[in-house]
C-alpha positions as YAML, in Angstrom:
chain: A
units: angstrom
residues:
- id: 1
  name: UNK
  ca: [48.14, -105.15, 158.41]
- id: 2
  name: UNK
  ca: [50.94, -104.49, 156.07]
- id: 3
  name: UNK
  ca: [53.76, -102.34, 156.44]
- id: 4
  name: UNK
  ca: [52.82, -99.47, 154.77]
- id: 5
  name: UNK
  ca: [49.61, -99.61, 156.78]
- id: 6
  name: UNK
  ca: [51.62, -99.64, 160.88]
- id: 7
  name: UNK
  ca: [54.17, -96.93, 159.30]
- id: 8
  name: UNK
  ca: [51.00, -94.58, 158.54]
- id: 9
  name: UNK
  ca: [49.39, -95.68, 162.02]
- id: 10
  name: UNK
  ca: [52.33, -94.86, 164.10]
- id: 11
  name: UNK
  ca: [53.15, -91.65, 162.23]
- id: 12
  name: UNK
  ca: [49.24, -90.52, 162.82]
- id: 13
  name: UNK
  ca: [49.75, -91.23, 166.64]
- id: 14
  name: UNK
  ca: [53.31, -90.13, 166.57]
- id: 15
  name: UNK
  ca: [51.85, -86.51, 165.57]
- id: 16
  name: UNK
  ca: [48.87, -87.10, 167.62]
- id: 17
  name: UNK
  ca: [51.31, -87.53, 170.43]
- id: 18
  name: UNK
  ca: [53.57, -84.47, 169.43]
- id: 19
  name: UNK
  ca: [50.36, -82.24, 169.16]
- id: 20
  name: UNK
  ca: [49.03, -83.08, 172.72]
- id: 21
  name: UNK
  ca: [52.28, -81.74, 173.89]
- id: 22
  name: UNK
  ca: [52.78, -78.58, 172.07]
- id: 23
  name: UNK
  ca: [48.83, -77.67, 173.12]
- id: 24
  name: UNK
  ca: [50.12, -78.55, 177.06]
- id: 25
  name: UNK
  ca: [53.11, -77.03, 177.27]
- id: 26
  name: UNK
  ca: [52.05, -76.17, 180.38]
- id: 27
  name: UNK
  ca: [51.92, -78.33, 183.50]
- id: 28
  name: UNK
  ca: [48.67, -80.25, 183.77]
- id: 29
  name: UNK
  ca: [46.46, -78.60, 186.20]
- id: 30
  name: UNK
  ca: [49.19, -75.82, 186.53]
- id: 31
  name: UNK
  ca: [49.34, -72.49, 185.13]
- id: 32
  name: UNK
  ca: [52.85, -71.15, 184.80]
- id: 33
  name: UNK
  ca: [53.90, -67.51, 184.68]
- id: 34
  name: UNK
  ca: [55.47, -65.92, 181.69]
- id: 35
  name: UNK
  ca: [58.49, -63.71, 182.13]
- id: 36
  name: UNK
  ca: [59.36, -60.79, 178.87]
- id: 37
  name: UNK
  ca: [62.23, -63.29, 177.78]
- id: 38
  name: UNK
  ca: [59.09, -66.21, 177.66]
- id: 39
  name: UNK
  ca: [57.20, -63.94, 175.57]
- id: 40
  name: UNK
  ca: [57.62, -63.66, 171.64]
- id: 41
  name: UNK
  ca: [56.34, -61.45, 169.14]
- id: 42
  name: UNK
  ca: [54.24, -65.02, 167.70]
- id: 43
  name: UNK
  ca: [52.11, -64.92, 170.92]
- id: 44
  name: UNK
  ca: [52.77, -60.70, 171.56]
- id: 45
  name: UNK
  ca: [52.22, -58.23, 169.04]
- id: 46
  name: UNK
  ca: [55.42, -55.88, 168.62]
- id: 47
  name: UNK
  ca: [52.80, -53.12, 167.59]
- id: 48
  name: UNK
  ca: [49.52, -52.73, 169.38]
- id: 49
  name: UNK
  ca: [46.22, -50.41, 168.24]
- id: 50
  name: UNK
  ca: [44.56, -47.98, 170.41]
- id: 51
  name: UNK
  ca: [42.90, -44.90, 169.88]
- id: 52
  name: UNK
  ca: [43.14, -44.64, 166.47]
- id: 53
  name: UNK
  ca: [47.02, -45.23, 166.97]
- id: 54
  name: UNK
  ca: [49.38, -48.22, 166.35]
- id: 55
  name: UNK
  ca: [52.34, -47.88, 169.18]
- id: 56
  name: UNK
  ca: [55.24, -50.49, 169.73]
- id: 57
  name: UNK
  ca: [55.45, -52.62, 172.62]
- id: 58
  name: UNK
  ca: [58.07, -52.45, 174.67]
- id: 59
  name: UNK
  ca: [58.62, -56.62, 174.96]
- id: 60
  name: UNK
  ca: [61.61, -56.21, 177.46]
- id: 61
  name: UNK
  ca: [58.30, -55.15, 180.07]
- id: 62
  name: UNK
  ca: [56.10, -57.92, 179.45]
- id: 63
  name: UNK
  ca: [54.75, -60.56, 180.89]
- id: 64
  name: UNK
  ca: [51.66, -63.36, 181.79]
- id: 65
  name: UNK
  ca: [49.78, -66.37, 183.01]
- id: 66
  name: UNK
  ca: [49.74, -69.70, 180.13]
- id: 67
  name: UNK
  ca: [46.93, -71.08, 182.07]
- id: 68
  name: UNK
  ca: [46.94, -75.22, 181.96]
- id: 69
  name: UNK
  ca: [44.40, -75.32, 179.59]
- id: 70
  name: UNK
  ca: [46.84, -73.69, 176.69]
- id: 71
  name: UNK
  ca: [45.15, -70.44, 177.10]
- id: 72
  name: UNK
  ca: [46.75, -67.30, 177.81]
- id: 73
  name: UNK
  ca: [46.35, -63.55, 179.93]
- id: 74
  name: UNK
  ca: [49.39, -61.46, 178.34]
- id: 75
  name: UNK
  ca: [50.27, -57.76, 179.19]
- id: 76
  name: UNK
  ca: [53.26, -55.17, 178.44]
- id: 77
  name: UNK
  ca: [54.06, -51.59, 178.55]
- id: 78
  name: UNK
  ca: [53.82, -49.82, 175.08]
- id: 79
  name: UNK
  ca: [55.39, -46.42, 174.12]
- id: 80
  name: UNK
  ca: [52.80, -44.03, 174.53]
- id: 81
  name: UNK
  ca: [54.80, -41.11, 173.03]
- id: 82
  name: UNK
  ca: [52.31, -40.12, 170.18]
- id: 83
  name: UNK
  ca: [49.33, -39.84, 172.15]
- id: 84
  name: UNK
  ca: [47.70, -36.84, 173.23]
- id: 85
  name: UNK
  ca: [48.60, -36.06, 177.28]
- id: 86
  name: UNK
  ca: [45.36, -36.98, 178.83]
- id: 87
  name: UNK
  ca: [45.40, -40.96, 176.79]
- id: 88
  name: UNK
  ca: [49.11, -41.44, 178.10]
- id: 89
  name: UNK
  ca: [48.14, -40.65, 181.63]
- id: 90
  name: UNK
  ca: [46.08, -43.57, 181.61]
- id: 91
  name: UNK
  ca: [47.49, -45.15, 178.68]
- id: 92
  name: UNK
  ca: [50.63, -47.18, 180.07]
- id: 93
  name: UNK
  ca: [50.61, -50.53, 178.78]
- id: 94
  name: UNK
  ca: [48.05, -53.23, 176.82]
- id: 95
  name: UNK
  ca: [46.41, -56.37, 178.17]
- id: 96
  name: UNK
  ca: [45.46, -59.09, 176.20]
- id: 97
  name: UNK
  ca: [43.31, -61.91, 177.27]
- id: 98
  name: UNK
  ca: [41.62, -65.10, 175.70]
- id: 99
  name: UNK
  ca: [40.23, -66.08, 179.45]
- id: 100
  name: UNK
  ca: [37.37, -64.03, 181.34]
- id: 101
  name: UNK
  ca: [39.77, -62.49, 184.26]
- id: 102
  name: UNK
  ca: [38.59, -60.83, 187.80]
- id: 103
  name: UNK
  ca: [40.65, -57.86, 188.12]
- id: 104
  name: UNK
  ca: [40.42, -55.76, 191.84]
- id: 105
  name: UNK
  ca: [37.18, -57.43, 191.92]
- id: 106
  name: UNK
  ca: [36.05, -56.44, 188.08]
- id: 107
  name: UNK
  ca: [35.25, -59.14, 185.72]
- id: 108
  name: UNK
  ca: [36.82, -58.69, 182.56]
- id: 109
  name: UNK
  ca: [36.05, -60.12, 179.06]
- id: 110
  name: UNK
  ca: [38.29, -62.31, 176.41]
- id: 111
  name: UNK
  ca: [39.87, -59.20, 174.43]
- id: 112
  name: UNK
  ca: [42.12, -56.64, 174.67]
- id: 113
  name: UNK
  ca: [42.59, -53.31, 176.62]
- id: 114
  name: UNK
  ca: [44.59, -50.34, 177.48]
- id: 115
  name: UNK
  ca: [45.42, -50.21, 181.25]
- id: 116
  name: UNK
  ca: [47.64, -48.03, 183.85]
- id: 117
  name: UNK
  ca: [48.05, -46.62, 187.08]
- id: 118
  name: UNK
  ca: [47.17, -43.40, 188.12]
- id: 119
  name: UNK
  ca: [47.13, -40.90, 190.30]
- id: 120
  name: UNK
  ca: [45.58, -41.65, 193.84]
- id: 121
  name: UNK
  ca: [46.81, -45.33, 194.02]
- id: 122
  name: UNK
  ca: [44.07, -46.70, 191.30]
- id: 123
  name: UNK
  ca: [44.60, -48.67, 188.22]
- id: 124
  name: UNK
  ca: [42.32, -47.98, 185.13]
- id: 125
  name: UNK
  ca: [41.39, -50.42, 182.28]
- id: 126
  name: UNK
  ca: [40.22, -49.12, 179.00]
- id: 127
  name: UNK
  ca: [38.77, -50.47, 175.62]
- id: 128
  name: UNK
  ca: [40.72, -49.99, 172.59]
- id: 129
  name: UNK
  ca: [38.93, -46.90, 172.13]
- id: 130
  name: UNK
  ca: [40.14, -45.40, 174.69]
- id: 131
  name: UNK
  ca: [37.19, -45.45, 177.15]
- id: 132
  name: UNK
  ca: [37.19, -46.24, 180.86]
- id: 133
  name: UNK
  ca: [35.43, -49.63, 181.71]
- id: 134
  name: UNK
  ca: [36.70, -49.07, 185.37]
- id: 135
  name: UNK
  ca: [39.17, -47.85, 188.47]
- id: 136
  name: UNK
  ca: [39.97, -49.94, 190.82]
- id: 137
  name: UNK
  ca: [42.24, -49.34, 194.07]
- id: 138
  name: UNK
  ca: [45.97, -50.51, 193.24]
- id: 139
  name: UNK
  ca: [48.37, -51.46, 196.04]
- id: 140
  name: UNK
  ca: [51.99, -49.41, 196.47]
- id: 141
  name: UNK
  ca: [54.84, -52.03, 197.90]
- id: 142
  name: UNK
  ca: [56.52, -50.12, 199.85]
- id: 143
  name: UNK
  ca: [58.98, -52.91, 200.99]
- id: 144
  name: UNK
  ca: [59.82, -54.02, 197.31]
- id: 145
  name: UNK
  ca: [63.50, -53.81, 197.05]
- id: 146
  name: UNK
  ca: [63.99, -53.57, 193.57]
- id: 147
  name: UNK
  ca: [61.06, -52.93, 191.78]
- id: 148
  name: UNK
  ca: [61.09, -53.43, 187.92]
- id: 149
  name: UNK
  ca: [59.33, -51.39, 185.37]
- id: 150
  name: UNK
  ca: [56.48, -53.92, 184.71]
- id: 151
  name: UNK
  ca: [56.06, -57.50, 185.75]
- id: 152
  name: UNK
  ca: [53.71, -60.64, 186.61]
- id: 153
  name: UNK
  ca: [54.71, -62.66, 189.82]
- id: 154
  name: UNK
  ca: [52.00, -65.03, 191.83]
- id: 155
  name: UNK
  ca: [49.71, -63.79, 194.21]
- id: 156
  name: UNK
  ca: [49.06, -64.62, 197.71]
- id: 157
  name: UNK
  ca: [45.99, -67.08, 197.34]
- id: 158
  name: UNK
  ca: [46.16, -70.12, 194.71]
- id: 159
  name: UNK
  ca: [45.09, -68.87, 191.17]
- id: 160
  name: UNK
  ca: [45.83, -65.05, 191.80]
- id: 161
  name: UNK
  ca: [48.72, -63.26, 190.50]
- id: 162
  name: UNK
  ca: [49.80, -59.37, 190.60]
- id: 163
  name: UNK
  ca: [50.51, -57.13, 187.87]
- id: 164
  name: UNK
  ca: [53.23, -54.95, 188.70]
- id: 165
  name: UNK
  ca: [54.60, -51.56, 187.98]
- id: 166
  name: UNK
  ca: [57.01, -50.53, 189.46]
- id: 167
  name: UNK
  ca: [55.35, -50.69, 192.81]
- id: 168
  name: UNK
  ca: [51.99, -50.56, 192.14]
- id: 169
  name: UNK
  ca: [49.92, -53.80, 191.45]
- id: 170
  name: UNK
  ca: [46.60, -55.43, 191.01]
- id: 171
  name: UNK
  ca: [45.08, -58.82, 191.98]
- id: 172
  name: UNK
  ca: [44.40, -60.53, 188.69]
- id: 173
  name: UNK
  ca: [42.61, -64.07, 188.73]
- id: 174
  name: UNK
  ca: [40.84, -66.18, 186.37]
- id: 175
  name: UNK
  ca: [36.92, -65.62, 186.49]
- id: 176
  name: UNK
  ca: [34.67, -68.58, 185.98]
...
């Protein structure tokens, strides 16, 4: 083998190598949870459509779950201020998801969604069009301390996590 030949066969596996890691940045086997200042507008969108509406995210109240296998379940609060009364009563922030997720018990599809919490302790999640796909029951933490507009923190059993505002959350887990 001459030279020219190992310098192109350690470059290839060099980049090999490099492009292994960048695909695993997360642990192996481990999912890690994404805090707003983890989150940039390359894997967030700054502006999000829904109902016929582009509104900017606000990516200070973000947050989500790069799962071990490089794939992601991403969510922030958007300003809702152009939309019509009853679609920002429901309309609170934007989920985006390339992973099926279980959410209160609902499975959810790879996409993305509208979602909030509402009146009578529920959370709602909604299609881009503005359409309920369904309520489930949200929890109120009475005992938080300091709650935070919106945030994603891990959940009591292995694989869950909670999707918070303010005090009001939702189980979120990976669906098989």
């Amino acid at each position: 083998m001459n030279i020219r030949s190992t310098v192109l066969a350690s470059l290839v596996l060099l980049f090999l190598g490099s492009s292994t890691a960048i695909a695993q940045s997360a642990p192996e086997g481990k999912a890690t949870i994404l805090k707003a200042a983890d989150i940039k507008p390359t894997l967030f969108p700054e502006r999000v459509f829904f109902r016929g509406k582009v509104a900017p995210t606000q990516m200070r109240n973000s947050g989500g779950v790069h799962f071990a296998d490089g794939l992601y379940f991403l969510a922030g609060l958007v300003d809702n201020s152009g939309y019509s009364t009853a679609i920002k009563e429901k309309y609170q922030a934007y989920l985006i998801t390339e992973v099926p997720l279980e959410i209160g018990g609902q499975h959810v599809s790879p996409g993305a969604y509208g979602f909030g919490f509402i009146e009578g302790g529920k959370f709602v999640l909604q299609d881009l069009g503005a359409h309920d796909l369904f309520q489930v029951d949200a929890k109120k933490d009475a005992e938080m301390k300091r709650p935070v507009p919106f945030q994603v923190v891990a959940g009591m059993g292995v694989g869950t996590y909670l999707l918070y505002s303010g005090r009001n959350s939702v189980e979120i887990k990976r669906a098989e």
